[in-house]
N, C-alpha and C positions, 0 to 999 in steps of 0.2 A: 503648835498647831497652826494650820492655815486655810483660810476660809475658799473652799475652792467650787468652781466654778460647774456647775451642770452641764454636760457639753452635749446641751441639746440643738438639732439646728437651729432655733433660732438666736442663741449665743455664738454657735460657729459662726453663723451669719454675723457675726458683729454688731448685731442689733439691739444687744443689752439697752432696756431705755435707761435714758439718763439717772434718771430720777431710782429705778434698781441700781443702779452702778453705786451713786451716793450714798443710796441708802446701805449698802455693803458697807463703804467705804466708814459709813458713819458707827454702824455695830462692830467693828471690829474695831474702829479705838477706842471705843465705848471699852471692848471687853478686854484691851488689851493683844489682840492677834493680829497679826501681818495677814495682808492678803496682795496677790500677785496673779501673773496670768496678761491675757493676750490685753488688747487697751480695744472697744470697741471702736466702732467708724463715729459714734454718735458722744464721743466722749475724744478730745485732744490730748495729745502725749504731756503736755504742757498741766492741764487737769487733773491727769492722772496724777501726777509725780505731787503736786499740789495737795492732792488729796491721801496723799500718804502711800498710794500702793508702791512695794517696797521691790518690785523688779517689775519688769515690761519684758517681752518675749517678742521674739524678731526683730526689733527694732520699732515696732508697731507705732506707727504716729508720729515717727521722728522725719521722715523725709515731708509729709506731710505740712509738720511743724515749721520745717524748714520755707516753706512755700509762702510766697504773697498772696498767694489764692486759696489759700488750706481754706476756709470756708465753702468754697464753691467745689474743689474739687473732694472733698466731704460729702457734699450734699450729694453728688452726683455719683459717687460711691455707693451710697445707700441706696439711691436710685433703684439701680443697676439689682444691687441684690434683692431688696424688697419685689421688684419687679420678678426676678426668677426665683427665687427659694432655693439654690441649692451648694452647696459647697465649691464645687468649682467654679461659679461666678462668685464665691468670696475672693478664690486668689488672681482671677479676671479684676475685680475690681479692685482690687490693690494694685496689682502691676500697673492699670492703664490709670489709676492715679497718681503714682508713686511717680510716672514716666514722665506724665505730666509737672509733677511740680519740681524735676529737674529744670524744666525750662522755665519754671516761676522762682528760683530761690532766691531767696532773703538771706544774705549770709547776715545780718545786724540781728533777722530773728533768729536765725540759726546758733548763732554766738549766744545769743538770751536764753533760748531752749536746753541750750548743755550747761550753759551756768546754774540754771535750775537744778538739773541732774544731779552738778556736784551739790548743791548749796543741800536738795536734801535725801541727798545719799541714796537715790534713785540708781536700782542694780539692773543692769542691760545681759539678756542671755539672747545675743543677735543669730543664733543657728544660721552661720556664715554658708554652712555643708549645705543645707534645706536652700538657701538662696540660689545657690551653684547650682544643684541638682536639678531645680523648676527651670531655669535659666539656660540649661544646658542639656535637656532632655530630650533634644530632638538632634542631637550631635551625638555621634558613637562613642566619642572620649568620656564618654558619660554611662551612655549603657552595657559598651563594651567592657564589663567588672566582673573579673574574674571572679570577686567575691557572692554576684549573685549566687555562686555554687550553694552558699550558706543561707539561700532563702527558698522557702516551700514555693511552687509553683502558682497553688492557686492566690497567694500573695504578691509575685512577681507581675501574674496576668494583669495586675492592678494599674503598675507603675509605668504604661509605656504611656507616651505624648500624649492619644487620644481618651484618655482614661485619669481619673484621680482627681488633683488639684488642675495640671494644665488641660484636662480634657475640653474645655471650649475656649484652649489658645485658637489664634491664625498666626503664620507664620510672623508676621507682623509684631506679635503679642510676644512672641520668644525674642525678638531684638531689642523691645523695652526692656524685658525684663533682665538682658544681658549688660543694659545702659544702668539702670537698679541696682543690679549687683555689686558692678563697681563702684557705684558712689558710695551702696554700702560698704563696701572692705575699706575709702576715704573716711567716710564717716566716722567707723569705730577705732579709726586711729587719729583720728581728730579730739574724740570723746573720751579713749582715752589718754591722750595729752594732757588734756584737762582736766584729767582725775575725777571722770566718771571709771565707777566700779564694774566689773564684767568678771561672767562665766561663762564656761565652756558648755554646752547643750547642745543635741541635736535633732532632736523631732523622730530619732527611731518609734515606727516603721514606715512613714514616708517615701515618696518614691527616691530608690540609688541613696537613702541611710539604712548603714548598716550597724547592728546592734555589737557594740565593743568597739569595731573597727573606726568609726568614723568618730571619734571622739580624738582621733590622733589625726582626719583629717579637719577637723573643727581649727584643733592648737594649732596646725601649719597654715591654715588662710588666719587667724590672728596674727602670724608673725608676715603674712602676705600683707596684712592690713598697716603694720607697726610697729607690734608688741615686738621685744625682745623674746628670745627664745626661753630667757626662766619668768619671764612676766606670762607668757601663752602657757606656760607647763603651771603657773598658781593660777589661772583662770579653772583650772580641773582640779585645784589641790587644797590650796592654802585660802582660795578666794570664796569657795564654797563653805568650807570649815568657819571664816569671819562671817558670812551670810547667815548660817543656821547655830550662832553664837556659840561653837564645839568649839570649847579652848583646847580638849584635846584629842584632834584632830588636823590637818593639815601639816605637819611636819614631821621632821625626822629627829624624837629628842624624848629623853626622859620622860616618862609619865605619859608619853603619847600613845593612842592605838596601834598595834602593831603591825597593822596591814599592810605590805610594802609591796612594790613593784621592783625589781633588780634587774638593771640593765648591761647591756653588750660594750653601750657608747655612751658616752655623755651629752643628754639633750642640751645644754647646754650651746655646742659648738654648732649642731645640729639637732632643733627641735627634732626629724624624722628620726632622730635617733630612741624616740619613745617607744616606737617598732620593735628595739632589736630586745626583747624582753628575753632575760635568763630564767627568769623564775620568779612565782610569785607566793607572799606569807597571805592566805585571807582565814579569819576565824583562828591563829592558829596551825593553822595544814600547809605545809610546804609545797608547793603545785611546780614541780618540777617540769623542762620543756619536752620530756616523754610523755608526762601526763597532760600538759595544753596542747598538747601534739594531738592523742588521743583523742581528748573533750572535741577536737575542732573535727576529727575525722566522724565523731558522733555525729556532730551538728551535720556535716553533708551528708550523713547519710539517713537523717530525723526527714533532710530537705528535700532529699531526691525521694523519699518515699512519701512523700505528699503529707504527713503527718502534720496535727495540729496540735 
């Protein structure tokens, strides 16, 4: 079990007070349960990890952390969103702090924040695709995706620039968050070098994530990042199976679940090679590529009919 989080604004808002965050943090080793989830503005990555919480989601607090100024550019975070209330100035004030403290880093704290990480096994599920997609939302290479076909419209109408998480970008705000991205994709191949643990996630239905799909563009920006192509393939398999202590789960062996993926090519040579899917066992049911052929011709047409 995991003690999870209300996602009412003013938690989106990252405005957990302190003192609720601990006191979370304090009943669930009391009782024995992991808890995990976003790291507020008013709570450091460095605190978190200290405090037991057993994975961090986007990266949350870590460039921050990174910062000689994380205090001030902190406060001035919270600022921002206390001042408006509303969700898209949560990821306004991340990008314009995140940007910030590229130009303040501390690689001595930086080095001390991930020895943290490893020291207590502090799990990163960085949604590389979510960074890309906000980052790159005002570039066609981004919304130009063929794969909208497979989302309802009145969902779609959500995801353009001026709408959602970047609705109060300025153009300005898309080139930090372009500066962001990359040190992220640095970062997670820095962390893990040093044997911080990571999974594969991606914040579907976000804007330009899509459900199935983009779990195979998650594993290619980890091997953008560093990963090897079978280290980015157990970030989805083998590394979640060790997270949620299922010994049998994550491999291909005697006594394991049988749920398999069968492929064309071996990701291996090439991670994209996760794509060329022949057929897959789930529950049991052999899902032949006539039949995910089918399911997939469902879903555009569940999406072109506007259906919810």
């Amino acid at each position: 079990m995991y003690v999870c989080r209300n996602r009412s604004l003013r938690e989106l808002s990252g405005l957990t007070p302190r003192n609720a965050y601990f006191g979370i943090a304090e009943t669930a080793k009391v009782r024995g349960l992991p808890f995990v989830g976003h790291v507020p503005f008013q709570i450091t990555a460095s605190e978190a990890s200290a405090a037991g919480q057993k994975s961090i989601e986007h990266l949350d607090g870590v460039l921050l952390g990174c910062s000689s100024k994380e205090a001030d550019l902190r406060q001035s975070a919270q600022a921002m969103i206390k001042g408006e209330g509303a969700l898209a100035y949560l990821w306004l004030a991340r990008v314009r702090a995140e940007s910030s403290a590229l130009d303040t880093t501390d690689v001595d704290r930086c080095s001390t924040l991930i020895s943290q990480f490893v020291a207590n096994q502090t799990w990163h599920v960085p949604t590389l695709v979510l960074k890309r997609a906000t980052a790159f939302l005002d570039n066609p290479s981004i919304v130009d995706d063929q794969r909208t076909a497979y989302i309802p419209r009145y969902l779609l109408d959500t995801w353009g620039p001026d709408n959602g998480l970047t609705g109060k970008y300025i153009p300005e705000d898309f080139e930090n968050d372009r500066r962001v991205f990359a040190r992220h994709l640095q970062l997670v191949g820095t962390m893990h070098r040093a044997g911080v643990p990571f999974m594969a996630g991606t914040d579907t239905v976000d804007p330009y994530i899509f459900p199935g799909f983009s779990v195979h563009d998650e594993m290619e920006l980890f091997v953008k990042a560093g990963l090897t192509p079978l280290e980015a393939l157990q970030t989805a398999t083998r590394n979640p199976a060790r997270y949620l202590g299922r010994a049998d789960l994550g491999a291909v062996a005697v006594g394991m679940a049988a749920d398999l993926v069968f492929l064309d090519a071996d990701p291996q040579e090439d991670i994209r090679n996760t794509r060329k899917i022949w057929a897959v066992i789930l529950n049991g049911e052999v899902l032949d590529q006539l039949t995910i052929g089918s399911m997939l011709r469902v879903s555009k047409e569940l999406a072109a009919s506007g259906a919810r």
